[in-house]
C-alpha positions in Angstrom: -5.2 34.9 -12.5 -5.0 34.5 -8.5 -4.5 37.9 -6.6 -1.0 37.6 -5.5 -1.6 40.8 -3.1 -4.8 39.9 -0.6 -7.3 42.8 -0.1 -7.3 42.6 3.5 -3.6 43.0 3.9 -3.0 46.0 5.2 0.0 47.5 3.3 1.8 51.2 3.7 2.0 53.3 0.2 5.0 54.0 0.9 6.4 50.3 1.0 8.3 49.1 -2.0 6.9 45.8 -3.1 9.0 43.4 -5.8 7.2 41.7 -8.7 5.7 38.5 -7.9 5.3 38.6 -4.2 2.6 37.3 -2.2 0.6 38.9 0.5 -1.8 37.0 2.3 -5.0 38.1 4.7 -4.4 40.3 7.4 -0.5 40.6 7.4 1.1 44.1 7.8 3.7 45.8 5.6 4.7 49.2 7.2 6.1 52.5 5.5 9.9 52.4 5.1 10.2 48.4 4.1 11.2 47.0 1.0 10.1 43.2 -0.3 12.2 41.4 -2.9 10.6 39.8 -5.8 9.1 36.0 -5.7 9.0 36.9 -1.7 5.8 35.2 0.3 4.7 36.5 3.2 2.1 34.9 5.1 -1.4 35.6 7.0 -0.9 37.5 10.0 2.9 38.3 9.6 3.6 42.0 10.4 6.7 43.7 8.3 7.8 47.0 10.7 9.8 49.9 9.1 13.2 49.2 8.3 12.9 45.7 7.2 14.7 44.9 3.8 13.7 41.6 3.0 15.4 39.8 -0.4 14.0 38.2 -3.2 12.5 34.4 -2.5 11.9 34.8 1.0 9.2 32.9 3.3 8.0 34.6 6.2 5.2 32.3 8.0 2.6 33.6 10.0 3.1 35.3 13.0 6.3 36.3 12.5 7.3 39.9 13.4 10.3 41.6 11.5 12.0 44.7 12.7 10.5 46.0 15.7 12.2 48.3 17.7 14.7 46.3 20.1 14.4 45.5 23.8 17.3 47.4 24.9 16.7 50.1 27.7 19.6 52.0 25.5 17.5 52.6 22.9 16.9 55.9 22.1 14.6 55.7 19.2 17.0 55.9 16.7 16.8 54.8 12.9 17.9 51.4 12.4 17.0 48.4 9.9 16.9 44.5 9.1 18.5 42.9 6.1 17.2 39.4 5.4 19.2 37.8 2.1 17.7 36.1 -0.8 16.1 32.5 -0.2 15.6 32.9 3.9 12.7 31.5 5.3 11.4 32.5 8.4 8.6 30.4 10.4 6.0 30.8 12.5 6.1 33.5 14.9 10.1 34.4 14.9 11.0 37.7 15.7 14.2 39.8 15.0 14.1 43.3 16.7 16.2 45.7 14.1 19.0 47.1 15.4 20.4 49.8 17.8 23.0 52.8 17.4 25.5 50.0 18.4 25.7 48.6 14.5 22.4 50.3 13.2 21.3 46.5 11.8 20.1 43.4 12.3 21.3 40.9 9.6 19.8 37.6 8.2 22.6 36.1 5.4 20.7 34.2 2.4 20.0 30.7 2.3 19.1 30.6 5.8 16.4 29.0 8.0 14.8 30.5 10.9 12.4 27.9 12.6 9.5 28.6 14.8 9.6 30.7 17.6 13.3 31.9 17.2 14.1 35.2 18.5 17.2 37.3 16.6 18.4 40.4 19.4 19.3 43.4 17.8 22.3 44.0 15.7 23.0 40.0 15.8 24.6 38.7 12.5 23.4 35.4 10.7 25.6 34.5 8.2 24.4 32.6 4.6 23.1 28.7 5.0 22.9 29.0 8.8 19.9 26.5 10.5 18.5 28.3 13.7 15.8 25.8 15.3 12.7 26.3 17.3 12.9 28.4 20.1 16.6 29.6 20.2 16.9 32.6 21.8 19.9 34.9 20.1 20.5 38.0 22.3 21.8 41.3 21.4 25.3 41.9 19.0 25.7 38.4 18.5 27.5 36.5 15.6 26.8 33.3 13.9 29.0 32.4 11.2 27.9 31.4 7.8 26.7 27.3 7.5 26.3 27.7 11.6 23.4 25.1 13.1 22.1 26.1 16.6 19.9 23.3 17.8 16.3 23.7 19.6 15.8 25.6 22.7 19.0 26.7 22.4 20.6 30.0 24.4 23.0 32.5 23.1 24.6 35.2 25.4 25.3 38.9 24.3 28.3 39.8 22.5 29.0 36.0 21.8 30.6 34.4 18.5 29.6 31.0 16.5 32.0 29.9 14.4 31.8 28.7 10.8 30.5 25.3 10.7 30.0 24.9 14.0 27.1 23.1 15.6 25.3 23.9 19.0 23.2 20.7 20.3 19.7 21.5 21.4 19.0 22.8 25.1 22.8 23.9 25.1 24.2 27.6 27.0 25.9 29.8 24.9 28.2 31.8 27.1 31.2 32.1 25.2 32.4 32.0 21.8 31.9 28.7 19.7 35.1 28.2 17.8 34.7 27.0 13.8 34.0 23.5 12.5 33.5 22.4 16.7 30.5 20.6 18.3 29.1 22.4 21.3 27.1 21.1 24.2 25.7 21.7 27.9 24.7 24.6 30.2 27.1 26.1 29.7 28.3 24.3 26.5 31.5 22.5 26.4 33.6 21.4 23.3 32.5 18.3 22.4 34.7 17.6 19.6 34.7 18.7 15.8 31.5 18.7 13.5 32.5 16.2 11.2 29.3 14.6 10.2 28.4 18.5 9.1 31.9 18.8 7.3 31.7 15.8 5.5 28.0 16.3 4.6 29.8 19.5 3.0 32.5 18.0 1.0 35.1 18.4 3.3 38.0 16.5 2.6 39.6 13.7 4.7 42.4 16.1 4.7 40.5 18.9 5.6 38.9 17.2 8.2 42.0 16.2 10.1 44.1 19.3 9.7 40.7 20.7 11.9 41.3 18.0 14.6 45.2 18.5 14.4 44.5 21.9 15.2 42.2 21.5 18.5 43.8 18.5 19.7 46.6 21.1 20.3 43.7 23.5 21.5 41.7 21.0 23.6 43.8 17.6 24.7 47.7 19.0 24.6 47.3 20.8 28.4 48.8 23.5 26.8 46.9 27.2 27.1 45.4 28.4 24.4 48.3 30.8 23.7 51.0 28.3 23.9 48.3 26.0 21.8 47.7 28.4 18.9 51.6 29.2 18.5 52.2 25.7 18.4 49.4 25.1 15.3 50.7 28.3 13.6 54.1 26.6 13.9 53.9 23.0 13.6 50.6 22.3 11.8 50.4 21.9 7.7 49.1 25.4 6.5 45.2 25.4 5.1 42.6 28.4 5.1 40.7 25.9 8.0 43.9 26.0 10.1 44.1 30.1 9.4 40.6 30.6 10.0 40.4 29.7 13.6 43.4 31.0 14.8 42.1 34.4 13.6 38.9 32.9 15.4 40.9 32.1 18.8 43.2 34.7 18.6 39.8 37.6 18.1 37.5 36.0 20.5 36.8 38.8 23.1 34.7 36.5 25.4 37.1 33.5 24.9 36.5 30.3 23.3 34.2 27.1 25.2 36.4 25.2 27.3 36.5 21.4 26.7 34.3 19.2 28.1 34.2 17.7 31.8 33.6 14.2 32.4 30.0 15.2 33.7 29.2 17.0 30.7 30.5 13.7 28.6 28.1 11.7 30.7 25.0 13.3 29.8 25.7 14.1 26.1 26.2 10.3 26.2 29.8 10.1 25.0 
């Protein structure tokens, strides 16, 4: 039977390791981290105290979970990362664990972290969310679940992404993404709704269009977004989509992306 464990791993006692994990050469497990079963974690990877890592996970070489964060605020304190079942995380990504803001850093299931991506600390990644090579998430940020942020992308502290939203590569992330919207530029402007994404989803036709019905009034009606979002809680047909971002619009502390200029529209090619 093939040694699932390698002998040159160097792995704490005191680390709790699932059945069925791999361990390849020269990766690091430290005291106080806990592996979920079925879990691979590859050569060179190095697992700091405090990560919690679910069951079927892929961690690729290079990649460093849960060291301490690069805030001048922190003080040492005890704080962890929680990756969910099924995430894989590639080559050389790094999530710092988090501070005595939240206390954690957390990775929802299903997700994908591709090379060189950098998770702040206590940022939220929801479940089936795609982060791509090279975005850089900064501190207490949230990214809703089924969320895409593309390559080389840049996210701002404090910031929001929406559900279903999706962030083009290259784009500037300096205020909140609403749900179901397509996001580009630096800084990003509303681009219109992701509806490829939505119907790749299962979205309805009718699902779909309540969405633009709802930021046509948001983005195209020259009304504020006050006056906007009293008009869709009055005169738009009632869904969960329709409820979700008003809460969205309504709790966004930074504001939402305004819409996009005719510059911006030029060089997204629209």
């Amino acid at each position: 039977m093939e040694e699932l464990i390698s002998n040159k791993a160097e792995i704490h006692p005191d680390a709790v390791i699932g059945k069925n994990v791999v361990i390849e050469a020269f990766a690091k497990i430290d005291k106080d981290v806990v592996i979920g079963e079925g879990t691979w974690i590859g050569a060179n990877a190095t697992i700091y105290p405090g990560a919690r890592i679910g069951s079927n996970c892929k961690v690729f070489p290079g990649a460093v979970i849960a060291a301490i964060p690069q805030d001048l605020k922190f003080k040492g304190e005890y704080s962890t990362v929680k990756i969910g079942d099924n995430t894989t995380i590639r080559e050389y990504v790094t999530i710092n664990r988090g501070t005595a803001s939240k206390g954690v850093t957390k990775v929802g299931k299903n997700s994908l972290l591709m090379a060189y991506s950098h998770l702040g600390h206590d940022t939220e990644v929801g479940d089936n969310c795609v982060i791509a090579n090279s975005v850089q998430v900064a501190g207490e940020v949230v990214i809703e679940d089924w969320a895409v942020i593309g390559g080389s992308s840049a996210i701002h502290q404090f910031c929001r992404v929406g559900a279903h939203a999706m962030v083009s590569g290259m784009s500037g992330i300096l205020s909140d993404v609403a749900p179901y919207t397509k996001v580009f530029g630096v800084p990003a402007n509303y681009m219109g709704i992701n509806s490829v994404g939505l119907k790749r989803r299962g979205f309805t036709r009718e699902q779909i269009e309540i969405i633009h019905d709802v930021y046509r009034a948001i983005y195209q009606s020259g009304m504020n977004n006050s006056q906007a979002i009293e008009h869709v809680e009055l005169c738009v047909e009632p869904s969960a989509e329709k409820e979700q971002i008003v809460e969205f619009v309504k709790g966004s502390k930074r504001g939402i992306i305004k819409g996009a200029t005719r510059t911006a529209n030029v060089a997204a090619g629209a």
